[in-house]
C-alpha positions in Angstrom: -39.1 7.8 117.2 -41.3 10.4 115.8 -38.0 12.5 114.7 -36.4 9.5 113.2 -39.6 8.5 111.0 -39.6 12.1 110.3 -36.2 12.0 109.2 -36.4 8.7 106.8 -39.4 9.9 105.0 -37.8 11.7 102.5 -34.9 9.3 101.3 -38.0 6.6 101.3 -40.0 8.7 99.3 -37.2 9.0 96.8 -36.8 5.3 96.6 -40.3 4.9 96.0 -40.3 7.2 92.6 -37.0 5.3 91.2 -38.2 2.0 91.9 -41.5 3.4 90.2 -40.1 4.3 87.0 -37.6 1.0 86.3 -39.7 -1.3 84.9 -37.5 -4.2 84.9 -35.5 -3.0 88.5 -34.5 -6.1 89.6 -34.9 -8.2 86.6 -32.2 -9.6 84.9 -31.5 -8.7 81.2 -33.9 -11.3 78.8 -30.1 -12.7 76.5 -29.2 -11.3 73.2 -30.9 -12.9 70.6 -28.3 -11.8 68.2 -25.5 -12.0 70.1 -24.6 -15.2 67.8 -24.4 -13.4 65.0 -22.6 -9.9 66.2 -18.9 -9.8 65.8 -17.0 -10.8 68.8 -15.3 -8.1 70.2 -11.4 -8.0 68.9 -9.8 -5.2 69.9 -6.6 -6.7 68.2 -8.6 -7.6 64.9 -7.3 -5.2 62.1 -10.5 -3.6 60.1 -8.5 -3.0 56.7 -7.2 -7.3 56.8 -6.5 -8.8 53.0 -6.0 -5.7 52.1 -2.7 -4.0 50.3 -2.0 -1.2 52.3 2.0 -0.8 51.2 1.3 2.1 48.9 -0.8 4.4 51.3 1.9 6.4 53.0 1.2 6.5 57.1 0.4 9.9 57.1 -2.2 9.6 54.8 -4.7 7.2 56.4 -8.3 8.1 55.3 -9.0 6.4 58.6 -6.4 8.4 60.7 -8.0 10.5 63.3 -11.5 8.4 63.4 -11.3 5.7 66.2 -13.1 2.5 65.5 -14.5 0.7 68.2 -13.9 -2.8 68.9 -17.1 -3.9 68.6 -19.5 -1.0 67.7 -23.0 -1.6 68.2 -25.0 -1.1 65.3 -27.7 0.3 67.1 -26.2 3.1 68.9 -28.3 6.0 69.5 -31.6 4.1 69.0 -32.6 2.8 72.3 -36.6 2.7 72.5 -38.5 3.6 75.2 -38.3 1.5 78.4 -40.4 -1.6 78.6 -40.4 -2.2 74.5 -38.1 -4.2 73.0 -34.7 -3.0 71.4 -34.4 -4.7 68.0 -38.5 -4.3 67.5 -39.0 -3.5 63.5 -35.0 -4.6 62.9 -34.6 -6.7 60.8 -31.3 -8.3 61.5 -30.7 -10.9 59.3 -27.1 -10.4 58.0 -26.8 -6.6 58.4 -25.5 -6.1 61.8 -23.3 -9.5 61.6 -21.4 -8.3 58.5 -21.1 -4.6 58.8 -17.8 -3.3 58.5 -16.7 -1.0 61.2 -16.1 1.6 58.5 -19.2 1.2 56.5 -20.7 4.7 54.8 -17.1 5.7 54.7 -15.4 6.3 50.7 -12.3 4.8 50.6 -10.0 6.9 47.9 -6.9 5.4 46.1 -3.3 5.6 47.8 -2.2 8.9 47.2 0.6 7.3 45.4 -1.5 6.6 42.1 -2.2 9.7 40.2 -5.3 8.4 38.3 -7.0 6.6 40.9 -9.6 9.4 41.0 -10.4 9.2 37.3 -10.4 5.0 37.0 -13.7 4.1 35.9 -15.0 0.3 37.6 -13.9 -2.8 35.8 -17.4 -3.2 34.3 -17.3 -0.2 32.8 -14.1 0.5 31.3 -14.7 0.7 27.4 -11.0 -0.6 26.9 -11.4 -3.3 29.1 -9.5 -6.7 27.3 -7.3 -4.7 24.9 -4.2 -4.4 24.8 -3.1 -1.2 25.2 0.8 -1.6 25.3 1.8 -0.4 21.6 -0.9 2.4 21.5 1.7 5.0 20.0 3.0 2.1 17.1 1.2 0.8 14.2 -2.0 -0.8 14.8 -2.1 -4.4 15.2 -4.1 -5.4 12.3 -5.5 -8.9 11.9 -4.6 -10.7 8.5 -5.4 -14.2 7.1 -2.5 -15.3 8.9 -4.4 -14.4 12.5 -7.5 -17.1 11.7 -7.9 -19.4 13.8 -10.1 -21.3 11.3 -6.7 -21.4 8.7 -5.3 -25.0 8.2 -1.4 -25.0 10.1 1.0 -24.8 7.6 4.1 -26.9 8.2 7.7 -25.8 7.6 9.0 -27.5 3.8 10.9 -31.1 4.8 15.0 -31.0 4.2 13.8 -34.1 2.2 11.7 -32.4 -0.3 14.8 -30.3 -1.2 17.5 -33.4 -1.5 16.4 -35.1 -4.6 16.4 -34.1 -8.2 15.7 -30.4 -9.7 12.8 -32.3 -11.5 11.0 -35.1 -9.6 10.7 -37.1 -12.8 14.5 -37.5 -13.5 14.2 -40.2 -10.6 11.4 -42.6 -11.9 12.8 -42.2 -15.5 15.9 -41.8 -18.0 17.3 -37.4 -17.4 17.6 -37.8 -21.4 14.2 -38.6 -22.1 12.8 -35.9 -19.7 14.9 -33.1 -20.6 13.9 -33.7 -24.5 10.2 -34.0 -23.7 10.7 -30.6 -21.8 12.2 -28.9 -24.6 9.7 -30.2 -27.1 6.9 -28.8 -24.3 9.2 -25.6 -24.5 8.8 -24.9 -28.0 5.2 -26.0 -28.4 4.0 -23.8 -25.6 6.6 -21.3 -24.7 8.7 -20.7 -27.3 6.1 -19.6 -30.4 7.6 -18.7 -33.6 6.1 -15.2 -35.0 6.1 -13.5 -37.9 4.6 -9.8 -38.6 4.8 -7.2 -41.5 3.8 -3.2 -40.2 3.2 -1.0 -42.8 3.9 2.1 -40.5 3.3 5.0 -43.4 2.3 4.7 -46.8 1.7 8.2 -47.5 1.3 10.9 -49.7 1.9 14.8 -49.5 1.4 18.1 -50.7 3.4 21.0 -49.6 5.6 23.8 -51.4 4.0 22.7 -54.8 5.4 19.2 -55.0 3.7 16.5 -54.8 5.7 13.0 -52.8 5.4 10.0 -51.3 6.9 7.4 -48.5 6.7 4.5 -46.8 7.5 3.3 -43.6 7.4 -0.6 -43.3 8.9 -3.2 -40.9 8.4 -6.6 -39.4 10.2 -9.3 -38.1 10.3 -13.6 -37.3 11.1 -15.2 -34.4 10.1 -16.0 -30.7 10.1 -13.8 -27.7 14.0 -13.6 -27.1 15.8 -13.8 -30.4 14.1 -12.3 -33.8 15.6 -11.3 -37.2 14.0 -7.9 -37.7 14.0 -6.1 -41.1 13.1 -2.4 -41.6 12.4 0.0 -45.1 11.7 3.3 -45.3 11.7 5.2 -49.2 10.5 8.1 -50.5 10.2 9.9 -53.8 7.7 12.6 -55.9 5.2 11.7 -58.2 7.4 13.6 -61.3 10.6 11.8 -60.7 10.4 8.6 -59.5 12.5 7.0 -56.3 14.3 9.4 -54.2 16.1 7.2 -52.0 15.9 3.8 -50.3 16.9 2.0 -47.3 16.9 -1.6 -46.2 17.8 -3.0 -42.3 18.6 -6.6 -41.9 19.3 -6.5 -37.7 19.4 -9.4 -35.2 17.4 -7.9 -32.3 17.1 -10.1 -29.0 14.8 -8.8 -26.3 16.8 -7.3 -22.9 14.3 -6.2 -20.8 10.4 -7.2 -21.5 9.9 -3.9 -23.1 13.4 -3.0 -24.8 14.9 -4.8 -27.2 18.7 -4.2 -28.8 19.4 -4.7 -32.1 22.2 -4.8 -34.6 22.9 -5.8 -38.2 23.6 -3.9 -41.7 22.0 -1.0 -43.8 21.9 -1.0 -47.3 21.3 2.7 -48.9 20.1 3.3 -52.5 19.9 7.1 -53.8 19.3 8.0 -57.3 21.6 10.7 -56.9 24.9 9.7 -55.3 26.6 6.9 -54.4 25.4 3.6 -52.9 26.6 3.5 -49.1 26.6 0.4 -46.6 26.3 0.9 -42.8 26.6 -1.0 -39.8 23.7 -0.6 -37.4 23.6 -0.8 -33.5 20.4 1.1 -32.0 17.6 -0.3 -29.8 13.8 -0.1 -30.2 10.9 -0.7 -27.8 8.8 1.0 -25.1 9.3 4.2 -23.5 7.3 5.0 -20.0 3.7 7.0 -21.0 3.5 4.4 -23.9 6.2 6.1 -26.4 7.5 4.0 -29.1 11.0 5.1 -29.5 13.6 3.7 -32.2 16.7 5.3 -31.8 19.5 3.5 -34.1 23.4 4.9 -34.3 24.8 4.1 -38.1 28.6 4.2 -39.1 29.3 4.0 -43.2 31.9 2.0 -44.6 33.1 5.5 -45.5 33.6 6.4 -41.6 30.8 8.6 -41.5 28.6 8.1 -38.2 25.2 9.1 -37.9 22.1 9.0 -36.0 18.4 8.6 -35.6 15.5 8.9 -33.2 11.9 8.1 -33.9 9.2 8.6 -31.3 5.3 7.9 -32.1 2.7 7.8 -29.7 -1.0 6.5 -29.8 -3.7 8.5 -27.8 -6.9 6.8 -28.6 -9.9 9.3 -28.9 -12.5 6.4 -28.8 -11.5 2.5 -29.9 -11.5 3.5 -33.7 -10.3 6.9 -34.2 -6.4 7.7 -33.1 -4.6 10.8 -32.9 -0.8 10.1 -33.0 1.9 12.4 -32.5 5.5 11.7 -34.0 8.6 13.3 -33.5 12.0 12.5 -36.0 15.8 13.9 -35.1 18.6 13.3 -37.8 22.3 13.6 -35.9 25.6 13.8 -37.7 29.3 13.5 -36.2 31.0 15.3 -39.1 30.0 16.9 -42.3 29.0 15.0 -45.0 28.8 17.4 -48.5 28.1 14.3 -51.2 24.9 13.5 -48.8 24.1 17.7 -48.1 24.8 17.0 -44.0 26.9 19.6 -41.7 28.1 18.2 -38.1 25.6 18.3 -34.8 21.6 17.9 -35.3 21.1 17.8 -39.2 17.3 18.5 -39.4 13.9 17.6 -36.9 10.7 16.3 -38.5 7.2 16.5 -36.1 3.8 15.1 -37.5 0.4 14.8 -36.4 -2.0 11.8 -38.1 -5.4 11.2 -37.6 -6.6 7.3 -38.2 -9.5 5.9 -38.5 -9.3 2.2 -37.6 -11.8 0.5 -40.1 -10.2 -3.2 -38.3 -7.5 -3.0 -35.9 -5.3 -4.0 -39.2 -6.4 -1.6 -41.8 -6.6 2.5 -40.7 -6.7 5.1 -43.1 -5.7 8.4 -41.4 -5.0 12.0 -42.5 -2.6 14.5 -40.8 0.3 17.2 -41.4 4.4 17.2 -40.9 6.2 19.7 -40.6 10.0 19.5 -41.2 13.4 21.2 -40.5 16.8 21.1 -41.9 19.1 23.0 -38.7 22.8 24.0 -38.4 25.2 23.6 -41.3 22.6 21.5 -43.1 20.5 24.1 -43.5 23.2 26.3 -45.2 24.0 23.2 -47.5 20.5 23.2 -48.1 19.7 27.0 -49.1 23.4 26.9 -51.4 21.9 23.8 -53.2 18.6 26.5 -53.8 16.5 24.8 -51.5 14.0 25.3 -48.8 15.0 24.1 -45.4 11.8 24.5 -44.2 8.9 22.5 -45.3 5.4 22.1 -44.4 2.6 19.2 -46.0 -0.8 18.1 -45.5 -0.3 13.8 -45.6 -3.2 10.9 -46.7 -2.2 7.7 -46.1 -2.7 4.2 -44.7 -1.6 2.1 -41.9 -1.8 -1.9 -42.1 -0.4 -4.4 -40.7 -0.8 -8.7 -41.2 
């Protein structure tokens, strides 16, 4: 007996010191009192569900390699000291139930999208709502078309389109509506006009003569069809007229700045004979505000000739004018009786000064200078003339 007790003392003694140190040996385990709310354990459940995983290739699982336990306890690693309770200081109100098995873990873009590393959140993309489809074209500016405040406009009805050119014709007689149209077309739109220019009514020194011109025109009619008349003379204070010439022309407006003209010139010379001319030329307004008459005239002798006129008016301030002018004389064969060789006869280039007292009176200074070229200069210097000539010029400008 003595041996055996000596025997059993040590395995008693060791039972002793275990049972010692368990406080709850024996007890069973108080329940859970989260176990309502922890995840049931799914071993089947799949952690990445609702998601669209068809562009991650299977190789490249940011989860590959890290196992996830079927249900993980969220408090792993923690366990307090014996006889305390667990989940003392937790608070475990909805953070153990709905943590994800890979929470703390980034989850990059599929490999397959380039830019996913560089995509800013939805919130904070400054392009977020436009339309960024046509980015390389022209932008898509808004116009008064776009507003949504703009009345709709509806499409023209095939019936406003069936009935009469003028609405009137169907409530009254065509005859009396088209002659109270024409009378409304004279009153208002067709406006009969009448104007006399007095162009040049000069006089000049040069070469020790003394001579004078003018340079007068005007017309009557409407916008469209006008009779136009035009005289130009010229003489010296010794011997009286020179030389005069009269235009009578039909002119009828082609374009709103051009207008073509035709009609008869009548020639006067106090040395020589009389001559008539037909006249076809065309007179208006040249770009940079040039005022160009350029007329073509064939005698009842055969002879054809030509002139060109260009003026122009560059105001200084609203009163005083400086205005350039350029004359070119053409023949197509020579013409002794008259002193004119073939080709470009002579060139004339001025320069006048006004002074516009009223828009209708100006008197104005200035200097021309003139040329005779070709064979009419050698017609010139056998007659014992100059074919040069230079004048200072005084004149007026009017018109009414």
């Amino acid at each position: 007996m003595i041996r055996l007790a000596a025997a059993l003392a040590p395995l008693l003694l060791a039972a002793g010191a275990a049972h010692a140190q368990d406080p709850h040996a024996g007890h069973a385990a108080p329940p859970d009192p989260h176990a309502a709310h922890r995840p049931a354990p799914t071993p089947a459940a799949d952690p990445h569900a609702g998601h669209d995983m068809s562009r991650t290739a299977p190789a490249q699982d940011p989860h590959a390699g890290h196992a996830a336990p079927a249900a993980a306890d969220p408090h792993a690693g923690h366990q307090p000291p014996a006889g305390q309770d667990p989940h003392a200081s937790h608070d475990m109100s909805g953070a153990a139930a709905t943590q994800a098995p890979h929470a703390g873990h980034a989850m990059p873009a599929p490999a397959a999208d380039p830019h996913a590393a560089h995509r800013r959140p939805a919130a904070q993309d400054p392009h977020a709502g436009h339309d960024m489809g046509a980015a390389s074209g022209p932008p898509d500016m808004p116009t008064s078309a776009d507003n949504p405040g703009r009345p709709p406009e509806d499409p023209t009805p095939a019936g406003a389109l069936s009935g009469p050119r003028h609405a009137a014709d169907a409530f009254f007689p065509a005859a009396d509506m088209a002659r109270a149209r024409e009378l409304m077309r004279r009153e208002n739109g067709d406006i009969r006009t009448t104007a006399v220019i007095v162009d040049r009514l000069e006089a000049g020194v040069g070469d020790g003569e003394e001579t004078w011109l003018w340079d007068a025109q005007g017309w009557s009619g409407g916008d469209i069809n006008r009779f136009w008349w035009k005289s130009e003379g010229e003489g010296d204070f010794d011997g009286g007229v020179e030389e005069v010439e009269v235009q009578a022309l039909y002119s009828r407006a082609v374009t709103p700045f051009w207008d073509v003209q035709a009609g008869l010139r009548q020639d006067y010379r106090r040395h020589g004979e009389d001559a008539t001319h037909l006249v076809l030329g065309v007179q208006g307004l040249a770009p940079h505000w040039w005022e160009v008459d350029a007329a073509a005239f064939l005698s009842t002798g055969g002879d054809l000739t030509a002139r060109v006129e260009a003026e122009y008016d560059q105001r200084i301030t609203q009163r005083l004018i400086l205005q350039p002018r350029f004359e070119v004389d053409l023949s197509a064969s020579n013409i002794p009786e008259l002193g004119l060789g073939s080709g470009l006869t002579s060139i004339e280039a001025g320069l006048r000064l006004r002074y516009e007292i009223r828009r209708e009176l100006a008197p104005y200074i200035g200097v021309e200078w003139s040329r005779a070229l070709g064979e009419t200069a050698d017609l010139v210097e056998a007659a014992g003339g100059d074919p040069e000539d230079t004048r200072f010029v005084i004149g007026l400008r009017a018109w009414f």
